[in-house]
Structure formats: C-alpha cells, structure tokens
Rosetta silent file (secondary structure, phi, psi, omega in degrees, C-alpha in Angstrom):
SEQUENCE: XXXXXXXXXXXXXXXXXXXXXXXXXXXXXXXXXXXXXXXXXXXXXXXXXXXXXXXXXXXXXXXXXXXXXXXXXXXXXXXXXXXXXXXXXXXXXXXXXXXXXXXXXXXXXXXXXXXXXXXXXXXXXXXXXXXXXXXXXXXXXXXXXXXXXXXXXXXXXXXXXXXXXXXXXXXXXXXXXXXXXXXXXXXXXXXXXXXXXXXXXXXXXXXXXXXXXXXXXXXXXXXXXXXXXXXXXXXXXXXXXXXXXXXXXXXXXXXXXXXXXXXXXXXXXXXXXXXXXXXXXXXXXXXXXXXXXXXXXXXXXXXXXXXXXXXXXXXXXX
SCORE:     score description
SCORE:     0.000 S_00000001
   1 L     0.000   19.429  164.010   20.103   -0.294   -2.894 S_00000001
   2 L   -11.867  -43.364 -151.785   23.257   -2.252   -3.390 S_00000001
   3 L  -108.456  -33.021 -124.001   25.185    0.811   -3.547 S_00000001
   4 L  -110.390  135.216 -174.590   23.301    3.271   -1.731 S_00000001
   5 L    38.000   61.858 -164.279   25.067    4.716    1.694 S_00000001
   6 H   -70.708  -36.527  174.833   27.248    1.496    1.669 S_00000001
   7 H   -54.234    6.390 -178.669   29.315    2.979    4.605 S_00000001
   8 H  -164.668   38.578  159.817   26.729    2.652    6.580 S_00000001
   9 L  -104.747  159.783  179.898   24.874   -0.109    5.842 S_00000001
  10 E  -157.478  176.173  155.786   25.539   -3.497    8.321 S_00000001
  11 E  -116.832  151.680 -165.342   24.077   -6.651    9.407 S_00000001
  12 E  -140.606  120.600  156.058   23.378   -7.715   13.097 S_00000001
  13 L  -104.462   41.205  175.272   23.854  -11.003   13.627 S_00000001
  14 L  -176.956  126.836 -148.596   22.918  -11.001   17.737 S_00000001
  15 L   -16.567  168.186 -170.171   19.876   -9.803   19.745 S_00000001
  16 L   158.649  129.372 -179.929   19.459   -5.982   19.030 S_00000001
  17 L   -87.402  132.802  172.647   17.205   -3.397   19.603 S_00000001
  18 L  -134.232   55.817 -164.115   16.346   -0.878   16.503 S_00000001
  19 L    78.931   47.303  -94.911   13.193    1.217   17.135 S_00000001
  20 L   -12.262    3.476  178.878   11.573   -1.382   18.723 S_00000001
  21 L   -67.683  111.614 -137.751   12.532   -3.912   16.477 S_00000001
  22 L  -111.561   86.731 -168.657   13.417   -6.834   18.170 S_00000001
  23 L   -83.946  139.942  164.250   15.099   -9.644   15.589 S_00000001
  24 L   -28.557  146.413  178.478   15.953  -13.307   16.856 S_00000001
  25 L   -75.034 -179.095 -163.003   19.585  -14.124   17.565 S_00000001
  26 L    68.804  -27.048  176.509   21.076  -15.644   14.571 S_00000001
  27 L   -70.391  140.520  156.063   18.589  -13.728   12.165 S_00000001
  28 E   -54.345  103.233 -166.418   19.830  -12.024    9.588 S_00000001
  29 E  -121.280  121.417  165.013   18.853   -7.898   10.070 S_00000001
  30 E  -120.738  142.710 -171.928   20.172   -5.810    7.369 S_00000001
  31 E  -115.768  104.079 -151.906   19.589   -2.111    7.996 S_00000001
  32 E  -112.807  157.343  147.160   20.142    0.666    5.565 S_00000001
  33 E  -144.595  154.989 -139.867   19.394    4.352    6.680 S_00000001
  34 E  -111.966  120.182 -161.326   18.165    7.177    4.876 S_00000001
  35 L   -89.546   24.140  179.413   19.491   10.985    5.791 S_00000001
  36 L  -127.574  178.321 -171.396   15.738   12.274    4.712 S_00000001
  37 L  -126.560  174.001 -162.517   12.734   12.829    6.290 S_00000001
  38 E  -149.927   80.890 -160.382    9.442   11.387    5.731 S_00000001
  39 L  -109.340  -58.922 -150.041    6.643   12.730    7.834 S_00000001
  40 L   -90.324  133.682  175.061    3.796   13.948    6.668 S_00000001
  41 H     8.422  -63.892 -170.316    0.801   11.172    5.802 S_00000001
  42 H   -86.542  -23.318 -178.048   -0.673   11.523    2.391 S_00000001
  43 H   -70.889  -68.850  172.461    3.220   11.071    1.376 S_00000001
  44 H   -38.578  -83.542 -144.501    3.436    7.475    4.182 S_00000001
  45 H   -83.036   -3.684  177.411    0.541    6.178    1.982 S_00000001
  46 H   -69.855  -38.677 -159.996    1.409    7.399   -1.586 S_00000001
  47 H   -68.777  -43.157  172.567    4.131    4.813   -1.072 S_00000001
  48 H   -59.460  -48.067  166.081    1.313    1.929   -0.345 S_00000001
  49 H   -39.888  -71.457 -143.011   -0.750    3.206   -3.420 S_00000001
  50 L   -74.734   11.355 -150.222    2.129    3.600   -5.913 S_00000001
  51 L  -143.434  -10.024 -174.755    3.504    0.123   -5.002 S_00000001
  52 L   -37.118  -62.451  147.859    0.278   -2.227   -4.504 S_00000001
  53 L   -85.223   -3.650  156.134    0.708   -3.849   -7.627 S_00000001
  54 L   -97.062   -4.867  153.126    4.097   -4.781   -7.646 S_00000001
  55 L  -145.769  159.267 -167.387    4.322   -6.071   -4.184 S_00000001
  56 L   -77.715  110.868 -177.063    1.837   -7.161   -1.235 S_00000001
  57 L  -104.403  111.237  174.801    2.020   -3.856    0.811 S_00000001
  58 L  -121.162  156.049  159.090    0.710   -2.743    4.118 S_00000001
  59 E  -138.043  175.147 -170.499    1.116   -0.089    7.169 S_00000001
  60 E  -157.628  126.602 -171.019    0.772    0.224   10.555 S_00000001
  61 L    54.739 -124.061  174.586    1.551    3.560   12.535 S_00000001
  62 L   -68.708  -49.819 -142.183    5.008    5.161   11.281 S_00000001
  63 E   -84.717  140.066  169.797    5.706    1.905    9.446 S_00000001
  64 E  -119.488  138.010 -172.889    5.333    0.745    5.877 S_00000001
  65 L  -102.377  164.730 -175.126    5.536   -3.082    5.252 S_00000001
  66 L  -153.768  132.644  178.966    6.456   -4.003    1.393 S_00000001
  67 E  -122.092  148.709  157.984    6.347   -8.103    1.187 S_00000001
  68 E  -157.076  137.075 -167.163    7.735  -10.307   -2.077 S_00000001
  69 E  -111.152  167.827 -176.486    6.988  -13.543   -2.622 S_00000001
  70 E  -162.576 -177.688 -156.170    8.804  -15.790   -5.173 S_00000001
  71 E  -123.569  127.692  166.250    8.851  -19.387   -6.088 S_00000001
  72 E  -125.825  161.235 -176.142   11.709  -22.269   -5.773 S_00000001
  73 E  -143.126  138.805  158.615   11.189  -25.765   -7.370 S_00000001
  74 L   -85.859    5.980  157.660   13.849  -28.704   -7.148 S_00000001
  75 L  -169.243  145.546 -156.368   13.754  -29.604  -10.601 S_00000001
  76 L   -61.455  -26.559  168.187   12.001  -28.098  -13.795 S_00000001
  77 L   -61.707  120.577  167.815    9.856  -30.549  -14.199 S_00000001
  78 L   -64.636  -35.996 -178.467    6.401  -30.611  -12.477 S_00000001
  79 L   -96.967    8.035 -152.885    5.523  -33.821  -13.402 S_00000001
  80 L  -111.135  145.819 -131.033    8.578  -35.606  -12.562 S_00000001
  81 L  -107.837  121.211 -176.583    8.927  -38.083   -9.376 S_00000001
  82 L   100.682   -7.556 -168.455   10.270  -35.968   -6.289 S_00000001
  83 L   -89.805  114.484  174.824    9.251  -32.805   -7.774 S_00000001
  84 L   -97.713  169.379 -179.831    8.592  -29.967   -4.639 S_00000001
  85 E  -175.584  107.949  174.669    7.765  -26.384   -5.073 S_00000001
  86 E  -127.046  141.326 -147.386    7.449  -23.776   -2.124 S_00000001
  87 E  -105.187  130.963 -175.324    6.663  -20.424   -2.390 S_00000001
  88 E  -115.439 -168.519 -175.335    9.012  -18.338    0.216 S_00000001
  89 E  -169.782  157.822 -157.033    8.965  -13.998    1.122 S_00000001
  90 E  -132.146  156.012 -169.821   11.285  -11.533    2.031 S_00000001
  91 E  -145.594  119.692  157.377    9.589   -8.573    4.303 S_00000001
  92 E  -127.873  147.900 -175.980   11.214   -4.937    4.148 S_00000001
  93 E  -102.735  126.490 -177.552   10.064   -2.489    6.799 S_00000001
  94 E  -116.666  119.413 -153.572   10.180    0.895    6.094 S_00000001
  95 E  -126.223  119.568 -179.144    9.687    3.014    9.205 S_00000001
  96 L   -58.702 -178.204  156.847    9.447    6.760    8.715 S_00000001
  97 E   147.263 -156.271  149.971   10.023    9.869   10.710 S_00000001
  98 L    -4.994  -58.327  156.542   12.961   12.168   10.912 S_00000001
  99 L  -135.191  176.698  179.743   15.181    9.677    8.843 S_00000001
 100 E  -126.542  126.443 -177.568   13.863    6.762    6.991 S_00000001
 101 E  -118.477  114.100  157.831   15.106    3.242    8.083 S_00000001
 102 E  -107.184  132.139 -175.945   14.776    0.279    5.712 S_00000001
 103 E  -136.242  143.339  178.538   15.134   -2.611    7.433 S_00000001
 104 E  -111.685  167.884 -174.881   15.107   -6.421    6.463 S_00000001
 105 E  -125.790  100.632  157.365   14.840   -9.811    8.442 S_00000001
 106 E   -91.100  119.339 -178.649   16.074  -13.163    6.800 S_00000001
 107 L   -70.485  157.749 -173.576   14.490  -16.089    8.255 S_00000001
 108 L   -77.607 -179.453 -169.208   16.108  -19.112    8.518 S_00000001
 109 L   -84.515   -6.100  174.158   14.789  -21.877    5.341 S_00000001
 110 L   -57.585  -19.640 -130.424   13.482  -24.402    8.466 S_00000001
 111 L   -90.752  -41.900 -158.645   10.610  -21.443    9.298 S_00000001
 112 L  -110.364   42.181  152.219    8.562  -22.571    6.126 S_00000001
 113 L   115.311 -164.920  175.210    8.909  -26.296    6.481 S_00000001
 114 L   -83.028   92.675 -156.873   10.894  -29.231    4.897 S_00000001
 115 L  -121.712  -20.829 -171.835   12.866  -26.891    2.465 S_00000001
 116 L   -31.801  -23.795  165.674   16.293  -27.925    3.009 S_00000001
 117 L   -54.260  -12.595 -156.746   16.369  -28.703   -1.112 S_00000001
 118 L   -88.145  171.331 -158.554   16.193  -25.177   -1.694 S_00000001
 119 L  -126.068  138.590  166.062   19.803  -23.726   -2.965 S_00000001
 120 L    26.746   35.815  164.749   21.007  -20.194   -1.916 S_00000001
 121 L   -93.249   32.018  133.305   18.517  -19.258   -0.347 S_00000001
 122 L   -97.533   17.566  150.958   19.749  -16.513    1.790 S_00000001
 123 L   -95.926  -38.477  165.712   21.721  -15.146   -1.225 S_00000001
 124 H   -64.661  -32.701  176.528   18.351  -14.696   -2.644 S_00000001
 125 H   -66.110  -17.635  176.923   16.596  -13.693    0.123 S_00000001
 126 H   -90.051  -65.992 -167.875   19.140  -10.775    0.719 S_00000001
 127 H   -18.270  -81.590  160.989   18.988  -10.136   -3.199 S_00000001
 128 L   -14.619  -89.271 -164.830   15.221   -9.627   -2.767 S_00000001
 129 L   -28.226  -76.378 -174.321   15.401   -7.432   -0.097 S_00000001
 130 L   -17.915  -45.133 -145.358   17.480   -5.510   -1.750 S_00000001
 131 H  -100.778  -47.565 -165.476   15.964   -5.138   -5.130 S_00000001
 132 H   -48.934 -106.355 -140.682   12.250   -3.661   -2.839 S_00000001
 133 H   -32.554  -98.373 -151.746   14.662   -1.388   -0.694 S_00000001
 134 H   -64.661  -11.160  140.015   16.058    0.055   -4.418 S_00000001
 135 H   -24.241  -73.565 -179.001   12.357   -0.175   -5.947 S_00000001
 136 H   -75.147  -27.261  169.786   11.148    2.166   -3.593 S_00000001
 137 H   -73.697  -49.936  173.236   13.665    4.418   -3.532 S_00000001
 138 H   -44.718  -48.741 -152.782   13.426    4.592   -7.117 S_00000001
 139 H  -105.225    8.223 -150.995    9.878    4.916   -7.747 S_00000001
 140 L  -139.516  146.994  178.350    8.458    6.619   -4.578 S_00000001
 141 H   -38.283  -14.363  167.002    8.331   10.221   -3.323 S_00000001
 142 H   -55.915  -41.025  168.884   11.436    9.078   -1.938 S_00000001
 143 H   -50.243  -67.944 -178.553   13.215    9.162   -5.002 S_00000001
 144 H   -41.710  -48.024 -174.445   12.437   13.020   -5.199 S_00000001
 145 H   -90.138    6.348  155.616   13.766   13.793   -1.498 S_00000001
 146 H   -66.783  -46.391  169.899   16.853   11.500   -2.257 S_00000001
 147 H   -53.342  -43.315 -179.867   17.641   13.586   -4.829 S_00000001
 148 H   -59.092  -54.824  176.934   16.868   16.817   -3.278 S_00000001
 149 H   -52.450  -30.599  174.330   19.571   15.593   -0.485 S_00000001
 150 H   -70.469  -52.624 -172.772   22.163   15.058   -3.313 S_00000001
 151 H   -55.257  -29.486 -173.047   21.532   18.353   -4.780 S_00000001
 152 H   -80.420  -66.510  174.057   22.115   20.095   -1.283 S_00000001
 153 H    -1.345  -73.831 -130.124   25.255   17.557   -0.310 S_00000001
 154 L  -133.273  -41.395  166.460   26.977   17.206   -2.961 S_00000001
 155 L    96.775   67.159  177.354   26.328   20.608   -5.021 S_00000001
 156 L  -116.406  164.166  122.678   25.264   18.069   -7.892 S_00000001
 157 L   -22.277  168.311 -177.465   22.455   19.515  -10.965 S_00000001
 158 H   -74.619  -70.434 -170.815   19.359   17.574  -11.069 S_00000001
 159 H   -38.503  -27.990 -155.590   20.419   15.388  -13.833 S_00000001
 160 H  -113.008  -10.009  179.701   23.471   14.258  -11.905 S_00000001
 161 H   -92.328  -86.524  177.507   21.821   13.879   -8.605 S_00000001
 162 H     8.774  -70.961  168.754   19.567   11.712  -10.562 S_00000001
 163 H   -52.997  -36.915 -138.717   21.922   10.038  -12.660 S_00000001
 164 H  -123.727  -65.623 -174.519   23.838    8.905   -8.794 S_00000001
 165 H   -83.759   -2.143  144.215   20.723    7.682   -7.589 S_00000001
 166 H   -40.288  -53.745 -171.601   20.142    5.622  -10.615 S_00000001
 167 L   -95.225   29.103 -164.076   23.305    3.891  -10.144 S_00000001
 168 L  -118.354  -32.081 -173.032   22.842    3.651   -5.915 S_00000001
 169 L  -129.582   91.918  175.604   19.656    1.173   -6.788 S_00000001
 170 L  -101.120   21.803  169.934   20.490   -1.195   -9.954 S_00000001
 171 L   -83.417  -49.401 -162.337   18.107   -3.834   -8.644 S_00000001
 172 L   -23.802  137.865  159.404   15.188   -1.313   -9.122 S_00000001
 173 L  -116.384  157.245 -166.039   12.165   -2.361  -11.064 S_00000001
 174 L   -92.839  117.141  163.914   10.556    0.554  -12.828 S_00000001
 175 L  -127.252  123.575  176.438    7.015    1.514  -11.543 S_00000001
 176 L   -51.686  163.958  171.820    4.888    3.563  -13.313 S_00000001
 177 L    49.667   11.427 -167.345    2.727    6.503  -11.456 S_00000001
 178 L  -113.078   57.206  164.983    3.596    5.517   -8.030 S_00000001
 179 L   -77.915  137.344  145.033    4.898    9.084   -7.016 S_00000001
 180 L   -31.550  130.531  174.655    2.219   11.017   -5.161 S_00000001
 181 L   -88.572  161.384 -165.578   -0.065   13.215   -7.243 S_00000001
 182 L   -54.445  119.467  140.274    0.181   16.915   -5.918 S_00000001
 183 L   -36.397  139.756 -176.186   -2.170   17.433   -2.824 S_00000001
 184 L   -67.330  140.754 -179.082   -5.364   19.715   -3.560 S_00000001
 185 L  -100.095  135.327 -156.763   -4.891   22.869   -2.612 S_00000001
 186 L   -64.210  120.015  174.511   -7.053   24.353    0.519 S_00000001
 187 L   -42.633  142.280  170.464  -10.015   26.730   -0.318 S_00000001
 188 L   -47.921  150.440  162.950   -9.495   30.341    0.666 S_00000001
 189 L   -52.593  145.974 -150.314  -10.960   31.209    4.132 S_00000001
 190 L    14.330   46.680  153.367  -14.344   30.933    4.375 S_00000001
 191 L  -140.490 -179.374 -179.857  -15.376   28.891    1.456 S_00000001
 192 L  -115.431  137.677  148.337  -15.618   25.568    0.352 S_00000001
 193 L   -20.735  118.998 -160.806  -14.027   23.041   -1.920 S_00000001
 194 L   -75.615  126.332  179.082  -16.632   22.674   -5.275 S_00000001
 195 L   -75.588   -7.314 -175.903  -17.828   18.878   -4.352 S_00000001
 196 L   -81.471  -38.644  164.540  -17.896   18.462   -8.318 S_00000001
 197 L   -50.261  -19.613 -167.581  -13.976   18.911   -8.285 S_00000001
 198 H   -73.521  -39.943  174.227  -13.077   15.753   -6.413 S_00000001
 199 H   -55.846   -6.652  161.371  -13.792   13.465   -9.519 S_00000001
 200 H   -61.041  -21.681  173.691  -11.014   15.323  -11.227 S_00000001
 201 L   -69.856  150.258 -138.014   -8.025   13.308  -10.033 S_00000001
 202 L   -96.056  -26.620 -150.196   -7.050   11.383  -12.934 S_00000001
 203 L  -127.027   -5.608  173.906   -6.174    8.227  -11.237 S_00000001
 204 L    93.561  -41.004 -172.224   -9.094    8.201   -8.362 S_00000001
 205 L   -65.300  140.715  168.158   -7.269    7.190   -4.991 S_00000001
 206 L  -138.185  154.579  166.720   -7.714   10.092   -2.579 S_00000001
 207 L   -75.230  170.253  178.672   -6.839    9.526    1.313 S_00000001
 208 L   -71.170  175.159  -19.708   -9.392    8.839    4.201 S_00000001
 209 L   -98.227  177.414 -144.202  -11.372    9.314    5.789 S_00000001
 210 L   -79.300  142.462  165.503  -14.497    9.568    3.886 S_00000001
 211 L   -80.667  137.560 -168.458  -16.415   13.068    4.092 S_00000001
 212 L   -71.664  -32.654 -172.794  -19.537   12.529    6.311 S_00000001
 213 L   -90.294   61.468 -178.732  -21.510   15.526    4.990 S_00000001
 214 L   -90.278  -52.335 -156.104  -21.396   14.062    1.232 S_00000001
 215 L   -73.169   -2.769 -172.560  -24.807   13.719    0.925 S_00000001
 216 L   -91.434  -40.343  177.225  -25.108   17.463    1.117 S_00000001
 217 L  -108.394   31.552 -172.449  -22.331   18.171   -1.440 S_00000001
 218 L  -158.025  119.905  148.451  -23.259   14.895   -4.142 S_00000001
 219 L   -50.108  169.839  128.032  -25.982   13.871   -6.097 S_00000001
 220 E   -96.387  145.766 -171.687  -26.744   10.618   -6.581 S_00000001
 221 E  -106.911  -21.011 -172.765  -25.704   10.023  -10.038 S_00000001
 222 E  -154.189  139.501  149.680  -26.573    6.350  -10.685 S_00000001
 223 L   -96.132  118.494 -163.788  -28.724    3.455   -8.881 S_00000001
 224 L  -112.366  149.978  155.333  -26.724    0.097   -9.353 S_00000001
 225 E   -93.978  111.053 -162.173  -28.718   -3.153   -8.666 S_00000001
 226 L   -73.937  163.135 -176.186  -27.124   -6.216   -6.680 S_00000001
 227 L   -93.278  -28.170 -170.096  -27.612   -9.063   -8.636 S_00000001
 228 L   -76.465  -22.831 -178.472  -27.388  -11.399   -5.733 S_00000001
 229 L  -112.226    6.808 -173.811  -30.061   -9.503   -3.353 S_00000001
 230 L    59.622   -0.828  137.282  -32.056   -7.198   -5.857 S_00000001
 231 L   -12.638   94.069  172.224  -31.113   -4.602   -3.975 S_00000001
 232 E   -84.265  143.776  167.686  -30.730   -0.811   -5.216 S_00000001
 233 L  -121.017  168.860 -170.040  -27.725    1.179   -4.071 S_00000001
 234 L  -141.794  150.541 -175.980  -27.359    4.537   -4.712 S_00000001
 235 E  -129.531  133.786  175.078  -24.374    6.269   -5.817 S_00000001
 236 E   -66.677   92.609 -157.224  -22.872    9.584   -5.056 S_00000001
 237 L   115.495  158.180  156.049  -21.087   11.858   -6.991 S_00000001
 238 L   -62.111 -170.946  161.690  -20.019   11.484  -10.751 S_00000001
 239 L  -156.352  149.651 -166.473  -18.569    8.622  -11.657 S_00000001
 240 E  -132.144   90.770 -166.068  -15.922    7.893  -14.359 S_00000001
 241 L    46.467 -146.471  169.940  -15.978    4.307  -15.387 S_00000001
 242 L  -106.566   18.849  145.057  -14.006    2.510  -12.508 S_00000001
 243 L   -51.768  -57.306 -151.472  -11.336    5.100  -12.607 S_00000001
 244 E  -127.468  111.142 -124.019  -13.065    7.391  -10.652 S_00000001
 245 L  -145.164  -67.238 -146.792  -16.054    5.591   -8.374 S_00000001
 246 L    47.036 -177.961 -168.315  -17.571    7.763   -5.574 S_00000001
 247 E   -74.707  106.372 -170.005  -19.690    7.164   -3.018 S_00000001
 248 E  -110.031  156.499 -155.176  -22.137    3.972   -2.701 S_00000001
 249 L   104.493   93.724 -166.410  -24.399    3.696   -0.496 S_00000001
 250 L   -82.613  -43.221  169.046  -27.009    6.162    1.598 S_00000001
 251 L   -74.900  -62.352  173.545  -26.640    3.544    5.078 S_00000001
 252 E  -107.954  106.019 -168.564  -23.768    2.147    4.576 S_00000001
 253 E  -111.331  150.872 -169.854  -21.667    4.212    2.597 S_00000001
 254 E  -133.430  114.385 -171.515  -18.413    3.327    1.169 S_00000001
 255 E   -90.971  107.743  147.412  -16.224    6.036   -0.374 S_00000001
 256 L   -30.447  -26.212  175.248  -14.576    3.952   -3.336 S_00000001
 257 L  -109.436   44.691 -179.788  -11.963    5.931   -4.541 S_00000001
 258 L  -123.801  -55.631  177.453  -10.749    5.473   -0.754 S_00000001
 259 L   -34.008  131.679  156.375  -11.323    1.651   -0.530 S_00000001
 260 L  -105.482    6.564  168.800   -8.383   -0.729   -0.858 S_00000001
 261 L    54.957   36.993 -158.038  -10.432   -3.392   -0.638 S_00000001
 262 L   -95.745   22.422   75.345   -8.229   -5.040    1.952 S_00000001
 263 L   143.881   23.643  169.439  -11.500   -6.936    2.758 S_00000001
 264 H   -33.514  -59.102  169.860  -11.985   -5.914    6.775 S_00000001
 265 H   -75.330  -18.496  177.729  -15.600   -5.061    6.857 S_00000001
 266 H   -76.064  -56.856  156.274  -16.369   -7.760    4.966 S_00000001
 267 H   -60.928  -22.142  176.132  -15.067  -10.219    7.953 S_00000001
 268 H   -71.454  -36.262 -178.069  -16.419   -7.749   10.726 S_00000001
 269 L   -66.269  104.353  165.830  -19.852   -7.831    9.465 S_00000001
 270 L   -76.131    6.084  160.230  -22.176   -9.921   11.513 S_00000001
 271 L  -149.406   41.880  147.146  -24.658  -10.579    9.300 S_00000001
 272 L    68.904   56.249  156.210  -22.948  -10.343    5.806 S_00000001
 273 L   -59.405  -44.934 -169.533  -24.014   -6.925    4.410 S_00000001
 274 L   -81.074  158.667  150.213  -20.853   -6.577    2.396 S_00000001
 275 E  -173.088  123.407  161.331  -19.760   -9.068   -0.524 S_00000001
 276 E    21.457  115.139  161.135  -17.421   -9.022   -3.044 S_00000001
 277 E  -127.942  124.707  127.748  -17.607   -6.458   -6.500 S_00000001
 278 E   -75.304  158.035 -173.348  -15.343   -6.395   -9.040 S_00000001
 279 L  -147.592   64.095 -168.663  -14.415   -3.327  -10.921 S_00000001
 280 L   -45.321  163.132 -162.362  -11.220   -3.623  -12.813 S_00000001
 281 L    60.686   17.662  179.104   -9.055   -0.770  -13.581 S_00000001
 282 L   -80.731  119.837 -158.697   -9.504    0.650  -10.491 S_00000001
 283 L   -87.904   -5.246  153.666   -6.332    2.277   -8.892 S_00000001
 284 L  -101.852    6.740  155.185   -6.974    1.636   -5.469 S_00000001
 285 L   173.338  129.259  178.662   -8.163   -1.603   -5.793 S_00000001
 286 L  -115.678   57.481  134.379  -10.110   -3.581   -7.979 S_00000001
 287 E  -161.556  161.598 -167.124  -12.906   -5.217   -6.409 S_00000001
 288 E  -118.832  145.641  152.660  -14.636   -3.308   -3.226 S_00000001
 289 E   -65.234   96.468  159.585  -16.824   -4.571   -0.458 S_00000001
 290 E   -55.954  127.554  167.561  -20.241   -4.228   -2.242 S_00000001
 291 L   -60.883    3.194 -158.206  -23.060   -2.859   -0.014 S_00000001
 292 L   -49.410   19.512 -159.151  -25.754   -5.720   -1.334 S_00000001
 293 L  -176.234   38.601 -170.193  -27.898   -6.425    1.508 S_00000001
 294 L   -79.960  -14.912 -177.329  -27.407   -2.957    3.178 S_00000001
 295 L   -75.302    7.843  168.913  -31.230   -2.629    4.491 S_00000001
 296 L  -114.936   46.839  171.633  -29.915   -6.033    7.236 S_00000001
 297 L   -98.569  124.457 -173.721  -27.282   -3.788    8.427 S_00000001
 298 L  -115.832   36.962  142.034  -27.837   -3.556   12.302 S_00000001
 299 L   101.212  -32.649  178.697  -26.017   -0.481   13.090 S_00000001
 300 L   -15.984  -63.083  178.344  -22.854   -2.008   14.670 S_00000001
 301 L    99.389    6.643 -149.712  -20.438    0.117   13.492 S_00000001
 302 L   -84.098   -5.317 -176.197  -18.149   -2.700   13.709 S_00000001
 303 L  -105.238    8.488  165.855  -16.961   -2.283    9.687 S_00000001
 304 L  -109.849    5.950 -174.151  -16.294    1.379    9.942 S_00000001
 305 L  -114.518  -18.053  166.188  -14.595    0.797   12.807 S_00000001
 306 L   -91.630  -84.070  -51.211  -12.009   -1.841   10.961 S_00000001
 307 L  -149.636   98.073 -166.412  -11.642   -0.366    8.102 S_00000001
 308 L   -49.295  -38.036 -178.032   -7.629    0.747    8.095 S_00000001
 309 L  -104.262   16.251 -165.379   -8.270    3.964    5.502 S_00000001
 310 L    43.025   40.337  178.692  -11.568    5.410    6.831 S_00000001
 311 L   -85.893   20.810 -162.462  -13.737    4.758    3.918 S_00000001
 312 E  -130.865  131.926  100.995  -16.969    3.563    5.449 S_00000001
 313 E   -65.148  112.834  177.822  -19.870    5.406    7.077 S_00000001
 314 E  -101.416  120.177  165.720  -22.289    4.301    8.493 S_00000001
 315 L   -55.553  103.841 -176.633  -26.044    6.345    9.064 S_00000001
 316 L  -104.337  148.750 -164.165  -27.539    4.727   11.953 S_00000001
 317 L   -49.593  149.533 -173.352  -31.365    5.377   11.829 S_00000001
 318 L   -84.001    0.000    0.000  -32.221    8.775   14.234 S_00000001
C-alpha cells in the first residue's frame, strides 16, 4: 500500500491512543485508513481463510491479525565461524467496522535478543508491513469494495478503478481464491436447506458454528478406524476426498469443513480424546483434531467451549 491514500497515511512516534491501541513511546505505529466498510462476519473471516497460507493469520472480535515472519543471517555461510541467524515478524492489525484501519507496530531489534548484527532492519520491517497491508487489499473482499469506492469517487469504469488499485499496492503478492465465495442463499419461508447441498462448495470451508441437529439431516457415509486406539468414528454427510470432509464423530463431533485446526481442543482436553490427523488438501486446514479415543470423553465441554470457529459438539449422554 505504498501508494494507497498517501495523504493520509502517518507515523506516531509518541504515546497515542487509536481504538484502543495503545503503542510504546518510541515505537514505530504506521496507520493507513480505509474510506470502506467492513462489517458483516462471513466477509471478517473470508479474509483469515483466503490468506492462511501465505501468512500466520488470526482474529479476535472486530480485529484481524495477519503476521510475517522472515529470516536475517550475518553472512551466507552457515557453516562459517560467527555465523547467526534469527528469524524476526512484522504484525499488521486490521480492525474493521465502519472504516477499515490497517495498522502496524515496529519493534525495536533489542525485543528479540542479541540482534544488533542485523542491517536495516526497520527499513524492512516497514517494507513488510507494507507489502501484507497491499496483499490484502489486493486479494481480499477488500479489493472489490476498494474498487467499488473508486468507481463511486472518482466516476472511474471498472477496469480503471482496478487498474488504480493495482498501482496503489505494488508490494502485493498475488493470492489465489482468497475472495469470499458467494454466501448460500436462505430457503424460502417455511422450508429447509437440502442437507445434501452443503457438500457442494467447491473449496469446503463454510463458517461456524457447527449445525447441532446434523444427525437428523446426514447419514453417516463412512466409518474411519483410528489406528492408534482401534477406535471407529463415524462420519456424517458425503464426503469428497479432503476437499470436502463433514462431520466426524456421533459424541464428539467435529464439523471439518469448519475446523482450522488451530489445535485448542486438543490442549483443553483433559484426558487426550483429540490427536492429530492429517488430511492434505484441505482448505481450511490440513490436519484436524482427530476424535480417536472419543468413548474417554468425560463430558466437559471444555473443547467446544475453546474452539474459536464453533466446530465442535459435544452429545453428553441423557
């Protein structure tokens, strides 16, 4: 975002409040804001989806966090007498509402240790910021309602609103798919959504939180075996390779094409129900908290009660 609203981009170099953000004096805060609005939900988390694998991504409330980490070494060698290597990270916060505020922090190069070798690093560390902050505006439903604001603005054509926000982010790296797919559109009054339709999204991720009466609307389609407990699980739904996953689990159920596999329930769990699966090509994450040992599940609730996208139910016995 080099480019983008330059008149009214700044740096605060001395204590400052910004939406509660409260940066150290001396820290770098650079703050760009965004004349669009950014509200509604499934939009807030299309941004975490479409962006997952090109940077470590999280939210919290209003807020989206987008982390990048990168590498410095003081001389090419590895093997060479004196030779350091420390991996540093740039944080941009993107906090939503009304307008959309991206805002970065640079720490000083003291915070991660005896680094003083490293070279320019708060010209990189701005760079970085930067090139997320025009990433996501390229690649993210954002892009679309940047445009749409040029087209109203500026009385520009699509192509040319386009074209303008091309050259507003020339850091951008190009990410495929991670626009929002279309929200499903809501069954007529008084009927219901065909439970056989949900395995139609092409790419699998659907938002939270998982529907409770699934067992009502799903087969089971498959019985998987754990290999470490011998365990049968039972799965829900069609399933389409590891595109497309459904629902495992009758006690502890886990909707899969929900899971991000940010591994929550898996630490929450007192007595280790959950473990590790991989399932590659999966687009909201590929490997899941595996159910394997769900008949010592004692009811807690405490992993459906972690578990940041609302993919987990748990049946506690009647």
């Amino acid at each position: 975002m080099s480019l983008l609203l330059k008149d009214k981009v700044y740096t605060i170099q001395s204590t400052t409040t910004k939406r509660g953000i409260y940066p150290l004096h001396s820290y770098k805060l650079g703050l760009y804001r965004l004349p669009i609005k950014l509200e509604d939900q499934y939009e807030i988390d299309s941004i975490v989806a479409g962006l997952k694998k090109t940077f470590v991504m999280d939210a919290f409330a209003d807020r989206v966090y987008t982390t990048y980490y990168w590498k410095e070494e003081n001389m090419p060698d590895p093997d060479a007498s004196g030779y350091k290597q420390i991996e540093l990270q740039i944080q941009v916060e993107v906090v939503t509402g009304e307008v959309v505020d991206m805002i970065y922090q640079i720490y000083p190069v003291e915070k991660y240790g005896d680094t003083l070798w490293v070279k320019d690093y708060r010209k990189k560390a701005d760079t970085n910021a930067k090139m997320i902050i025009d990433t996501i505006l390229r690649n993210t439903v954002l892009a679309d309602k940047m445009v749409e604001h040029l087209v109203k603005t500026k009385n520009l054509s699509q192509e040319e609103a386009l074209k303008e926000l091309e050259a507003m982010t020339p850091l951008a790296q190009i990410v495929p798919n991670a626009k929002p797919k279309p929200k499903p559109a809501s069954p007529p009054p008084g009927q219901t959504a065909q439970a056989e339709a949900e395995p139609e999204v092409s790419s699998g991720v659907k938002p939270g939180p998982i529907d409770v009466g699934f067992k009502t609307k799903l087969k089971v389609s498959e019985t998987f075996t754990a290999t470490s407990s011998g365990n049968k699980i039972k799965i829900f739904g069609p399933r389409k390779g590891n595109e497309v996953l459904g629902i495992w689990g009758e006690v502890v159920s886990v909707d899969f094409d929900i899971c991000i596999g940010d591994g929550a329930c898996i630490d929450a769990c007192p007595v280790k129900v959950y473990e590790w699966a991989e399932f590659p090509g999966n687009p909201s994450s590929e490997k899941k908290p595996l159910m394997a040992r769900e008949p010592d599940c004692i009811f807690c609730l405490a992993c459906e009660n972690v578990c940041p996208v609302q993919a987990i139910k748990i049946f506690t016995k009647g």
